[in-house]
Every structure is written in structure tokens, then in C-alpha cells.
C-alpha positions in Angstrom: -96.6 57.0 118.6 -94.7 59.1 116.1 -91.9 57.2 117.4 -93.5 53.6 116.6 -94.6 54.7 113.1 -91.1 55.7 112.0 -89.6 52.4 113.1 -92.6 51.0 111.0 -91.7 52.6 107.8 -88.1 51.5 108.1 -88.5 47.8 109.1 -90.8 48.3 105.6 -88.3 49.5 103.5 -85.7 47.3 104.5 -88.0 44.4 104.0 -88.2 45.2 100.5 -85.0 46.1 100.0 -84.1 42.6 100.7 -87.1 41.6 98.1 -85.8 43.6 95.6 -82.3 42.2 95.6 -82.2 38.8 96.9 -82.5 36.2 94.2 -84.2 32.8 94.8 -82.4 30.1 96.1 -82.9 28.6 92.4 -81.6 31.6 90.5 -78.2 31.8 92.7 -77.8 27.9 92.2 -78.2 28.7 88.8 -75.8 31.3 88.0 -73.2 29.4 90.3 -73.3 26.0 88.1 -73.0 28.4 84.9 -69.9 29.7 86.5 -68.7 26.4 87.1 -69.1 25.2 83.8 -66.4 27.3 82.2 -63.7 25.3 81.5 -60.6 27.9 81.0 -58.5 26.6 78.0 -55.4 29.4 79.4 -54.6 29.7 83.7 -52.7 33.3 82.6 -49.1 31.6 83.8 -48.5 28.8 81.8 -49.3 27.7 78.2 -50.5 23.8 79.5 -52.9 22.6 77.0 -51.6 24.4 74.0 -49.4 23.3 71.6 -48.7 23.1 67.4 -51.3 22.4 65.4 -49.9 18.5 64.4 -47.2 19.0 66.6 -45.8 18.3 70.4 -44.7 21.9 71.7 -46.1 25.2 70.9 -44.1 26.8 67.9 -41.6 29.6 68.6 -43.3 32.9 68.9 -45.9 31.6 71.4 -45.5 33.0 75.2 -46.9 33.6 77.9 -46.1 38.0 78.8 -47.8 39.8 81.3 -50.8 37.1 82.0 -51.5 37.1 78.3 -51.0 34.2 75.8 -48.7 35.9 72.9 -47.3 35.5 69.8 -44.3 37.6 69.4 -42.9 37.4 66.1 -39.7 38.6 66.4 -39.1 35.4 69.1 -40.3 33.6 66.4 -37.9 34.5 63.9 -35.3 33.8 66.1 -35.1 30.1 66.0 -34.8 27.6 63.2 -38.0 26.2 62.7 -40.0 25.1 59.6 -43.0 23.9 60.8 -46.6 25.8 61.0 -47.3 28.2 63.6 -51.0 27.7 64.1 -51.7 26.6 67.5 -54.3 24.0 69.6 -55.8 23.7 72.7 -54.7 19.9 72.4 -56.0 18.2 75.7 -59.8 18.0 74.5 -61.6 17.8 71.6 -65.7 20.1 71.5 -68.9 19.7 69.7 -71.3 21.7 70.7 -70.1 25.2 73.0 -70.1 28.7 73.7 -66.2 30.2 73.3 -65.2 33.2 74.8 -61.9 35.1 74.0 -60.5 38.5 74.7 -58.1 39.7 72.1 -55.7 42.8 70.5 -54.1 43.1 67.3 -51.5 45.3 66.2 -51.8 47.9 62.8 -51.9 45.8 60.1 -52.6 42.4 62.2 -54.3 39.2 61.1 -55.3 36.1 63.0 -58.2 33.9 63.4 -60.3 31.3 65.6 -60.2 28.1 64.7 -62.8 25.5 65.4 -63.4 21.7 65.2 -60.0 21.9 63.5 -59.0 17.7 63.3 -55.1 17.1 62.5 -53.9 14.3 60.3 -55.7 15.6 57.3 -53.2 14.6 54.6 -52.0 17.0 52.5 -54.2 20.5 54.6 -53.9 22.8 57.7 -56.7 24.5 59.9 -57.8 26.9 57.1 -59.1 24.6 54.4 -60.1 22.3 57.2 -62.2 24.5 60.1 -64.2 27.5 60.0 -62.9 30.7 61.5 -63.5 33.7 62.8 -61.6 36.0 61.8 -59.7 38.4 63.3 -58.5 41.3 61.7 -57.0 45.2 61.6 -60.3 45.9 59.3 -59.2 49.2 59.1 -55.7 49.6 58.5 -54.7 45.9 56.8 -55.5 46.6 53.1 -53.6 49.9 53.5 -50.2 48.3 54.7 -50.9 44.7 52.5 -51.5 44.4 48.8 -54.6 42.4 48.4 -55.4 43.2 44.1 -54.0 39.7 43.2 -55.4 37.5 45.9 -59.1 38.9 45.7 -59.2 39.2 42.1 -58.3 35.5 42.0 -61.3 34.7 44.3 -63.1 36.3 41.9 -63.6 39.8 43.7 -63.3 42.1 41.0 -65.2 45.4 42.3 -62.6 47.1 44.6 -59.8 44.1 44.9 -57.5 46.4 46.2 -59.8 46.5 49.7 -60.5 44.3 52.1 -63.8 42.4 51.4 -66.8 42.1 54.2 -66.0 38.7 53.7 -62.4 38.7 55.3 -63.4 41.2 57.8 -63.2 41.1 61.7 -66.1 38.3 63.1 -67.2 37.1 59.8 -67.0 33.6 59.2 -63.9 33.9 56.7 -65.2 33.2 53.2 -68.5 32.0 54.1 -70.8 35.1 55.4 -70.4 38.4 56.4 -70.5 40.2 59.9 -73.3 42.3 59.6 -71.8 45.9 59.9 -74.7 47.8 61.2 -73.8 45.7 64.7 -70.3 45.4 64.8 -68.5 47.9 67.0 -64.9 46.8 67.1 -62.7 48.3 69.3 -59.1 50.7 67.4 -55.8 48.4 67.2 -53.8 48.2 70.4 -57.4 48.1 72.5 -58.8 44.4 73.9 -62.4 43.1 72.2 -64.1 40.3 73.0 -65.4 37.8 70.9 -68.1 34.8 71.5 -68.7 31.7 69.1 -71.7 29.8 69.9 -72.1 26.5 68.0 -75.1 24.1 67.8 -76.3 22.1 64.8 -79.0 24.0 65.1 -77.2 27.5 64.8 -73.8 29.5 64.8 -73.6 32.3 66.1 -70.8 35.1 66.1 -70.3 37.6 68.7 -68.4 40.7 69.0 -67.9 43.0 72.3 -70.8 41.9 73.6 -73.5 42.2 70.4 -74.7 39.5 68.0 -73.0 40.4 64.5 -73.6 37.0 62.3 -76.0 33.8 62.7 -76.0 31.3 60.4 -77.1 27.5 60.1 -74.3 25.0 59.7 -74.7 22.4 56.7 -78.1 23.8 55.5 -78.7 23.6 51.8 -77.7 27.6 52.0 -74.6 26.6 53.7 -73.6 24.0 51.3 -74.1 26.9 48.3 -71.9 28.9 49.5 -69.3 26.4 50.2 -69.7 25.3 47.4 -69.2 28.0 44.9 -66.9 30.4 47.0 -62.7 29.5 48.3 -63.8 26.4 49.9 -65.6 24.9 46.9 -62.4 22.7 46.5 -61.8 22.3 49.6 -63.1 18.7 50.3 -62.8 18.7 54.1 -63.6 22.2 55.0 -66.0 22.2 57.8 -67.5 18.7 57.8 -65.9 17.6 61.1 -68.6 17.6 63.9 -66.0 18.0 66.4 -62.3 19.1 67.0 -60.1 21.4 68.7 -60.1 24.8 69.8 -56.9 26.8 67.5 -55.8 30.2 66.7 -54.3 31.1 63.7 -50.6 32.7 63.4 -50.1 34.9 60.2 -46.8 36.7 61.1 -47.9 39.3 62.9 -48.0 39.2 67.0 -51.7 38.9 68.2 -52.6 38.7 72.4 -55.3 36.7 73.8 -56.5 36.3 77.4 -59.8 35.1 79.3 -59.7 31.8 76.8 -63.0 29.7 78.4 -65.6 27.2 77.0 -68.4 25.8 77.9 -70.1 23.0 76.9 -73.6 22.7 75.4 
């Protein structure tokens, strides 16, 4: 008997084991179409897909070291070449999507995530045309760069010499600030990971896995801001509904890896 109870109370437990932590048929189907529905914008090996903003091949600078998409400068400043150094995912153009990147910068570095960025806007590149989010040594960069003159001419006159909330790491540059209360962003040298989610409905900015900003694209608040701040000259800034996918190079080396989109 004692024998007959025992093998009771295991066939029990095992049973709901296997309750516990088998999903549903549904729930697996599920999670395997969201894994399916990343579309990887870098295979690790090659740099297929990317290429100059308005151009045919990827600037100098731009490799692929060690599984990681790179910009090296010093590769860059080897060869004779005029041309910007901001770079597209050129093989598909995105609307509405949820981007996720991993990326490091070095002391000092600066760089940026481009975003329904359209080329053959006479006369403009990606800044005055796509938002970004930015990407930044918030710590270090105003100690190593000189920032009085350029923030007192945006009109930053408390503190120019610093760098502003504004132009800080997963802020949407210029247009509204990362709240800092959520933002835990990694020292220079160490990989974060960043997540844009767009809809007309809402933005939203993600860093190492916590929501830092939200805001609502072309609202009336949207507009104001735009309006009276860097952009308020800037005729095409942010009024494409679609576009590509581009990082921003701004002489210093940056890495990126685990580049994936997926449509909404």
C-alpha cells in the first residue's frame, strides 16, 4: 500500500510539473511567428544591405570586425573620400516597427539612429531630415568637446558649456528628453541595447530594456516643439511617414550588432 501511494504522489507531481511549464499550443505558435517576424538588417559577416546614405557603397570607415558592424575611423581617414559618412540599410524602406540594436561607444563618442530618413532631399542630410536617437558618451563628451558656442546659439544659455538633456543618450535629439529617473545606460566600452517603437499613434524610446521617452508624433505638442526649437527651420524634418533605417557617423568609431526590425 505504502508502496502504491508513493507512486501516487509522484505520477501527481509530475503531472503538474508538465501543467506548470507547458505552454498552449497557441502561446508557443505565438512566440514562434514573433520570432519569425524579425527581419535582421546585419547577418554578423557581411555588410549586404548597407550602404551611404545617397550613395552606392558604404563610406570608408564602415567594416565588419569580429561579428560586429564598425566604424573605425582611422580606416576612414585613410582613403580619399569627400562624401558623407552616414550610413542606410538601403534594401527596404519601414513605416510602422519596433527596432532593436545593440551598441558601444568609445570616451567621448557620438552617433545616432536614424529613422524614415528619405535621400534626394536637395540641399539636406539625415539630421535636418529624420528623427534620431541619439547616441552618446553622456558622461564624458562635454568634458573632451567644447559645446559653449553651439548651445548658446540654440539658445541654451544656463550651463552651455554641458551637455543638454536634450542631446543626451535615447532622447529624441532636439525634440524631448529621456527621462533620467529610468535611464540606466551602461559606462563607455560596455554594449546597451536600445529599442525604437514607432506608430502614429506613439513613439517610444527604449534603453537596456526600460521605457525612457514616449511621445506622440505630429501632435499639436509635437509641432511646438519643432517648431520653436533647432528644427523650426528645418522644413523637412520629420514629415516623411516612411524611409530607411541609418546610423549616424560623427568621427568617432561606434559598434553595433543584433540590428533587427519588425514590422507593425
Amino acid at each position: 500500500m505504502k508502496q502504491l501511494i508513493a507512486l501516487f504522489t509522484i505520477a501527481v507531481v509530475l503531472s503538474s510539473c508538465k501543467t506548470k511549464t507547458d505552454p498552449k499550443p497557441e502561446a508557443k505558435a505565438e512566440a514562434v511567428a514573433q520570432t519569425e517576424n524579425w527581419i535582421y538588417l546585419f547577418d554578423g559577416v557581411t555588410t549586404n544591405g548597407w550602404r551611404a546614405y545617397n550613395g552606392d557603397v558604404l563610406p570608408p570607415g564602415w567594416v565588419v570586425k569580429d561579428s560586429v558592424l564598425t566604424f573605425d575611423t582611422e580606416l576612414g581617414l585613410e582613403q580619399d573620400y569627400t562624401g558623407g559618412k552616414d550610413i542606410i540599410y538601403g534594401l527596404e524602406e519601414f513605416d510602422n516597427f519596433e527596432l532593436y540594436v545593440e551598441w558601444k561607444l568609445p570616451k567621448g563618442g557620438n552617433s545616432g539612429i536614424f529613422y524614415h530618413l528619405k535621400e534626394g532631399v536637395p540641399n539636406e542630410g539625415p539630421s535636418t531630415i529624420s528623427p534620431e536617437y541619439q547616441l552618446i558618451d553622456d558622461e564624458n563628451y562635454d568634458k573632451i568637446h567644447d559645446l559653449t558656442e553651439y548651445n548658446m546659439s540654440l539658445g541654451h544659455t544656463e550651463n552651455p558649456s554641458k551637455l543638454q538633456p536634450l542631446q543626451q543618450t535615447a532622447s529624441d535629439y532636439a525634440m524631448h528628453v529621456a527621462d533620467p529617473k529610468q535611464k540606466v545606460l551602461n559606462p563607455v566600452g560596455e554594449w546597451n541595447s536600445s529599442k525604437i517603437v514607432f506608430t502614429p499613434e506613439q513613439v517610444e524610446h527604449w534603453l537596456n530594456g526600460k521605457k525612457v521617452l514616449s511621445f506622440v508624433p505630429w501632435s499639436k505638442d509635437w509641432y511646438e516643439k519643432k517648431n520653436s526649437g533647432k528644427w523650426k527651420n528645418a522644413e523637412n524634418y520629420g514629415r516623411f511617414k516612411t524611409g530607411y533605417i541609418g546610423f549616424q557617423d560623427h568621427s568617432s568609431p561606434i559598434w553595433f550588432k543584433n540590428i533587427k526590425i519588425r514590422k507593425l
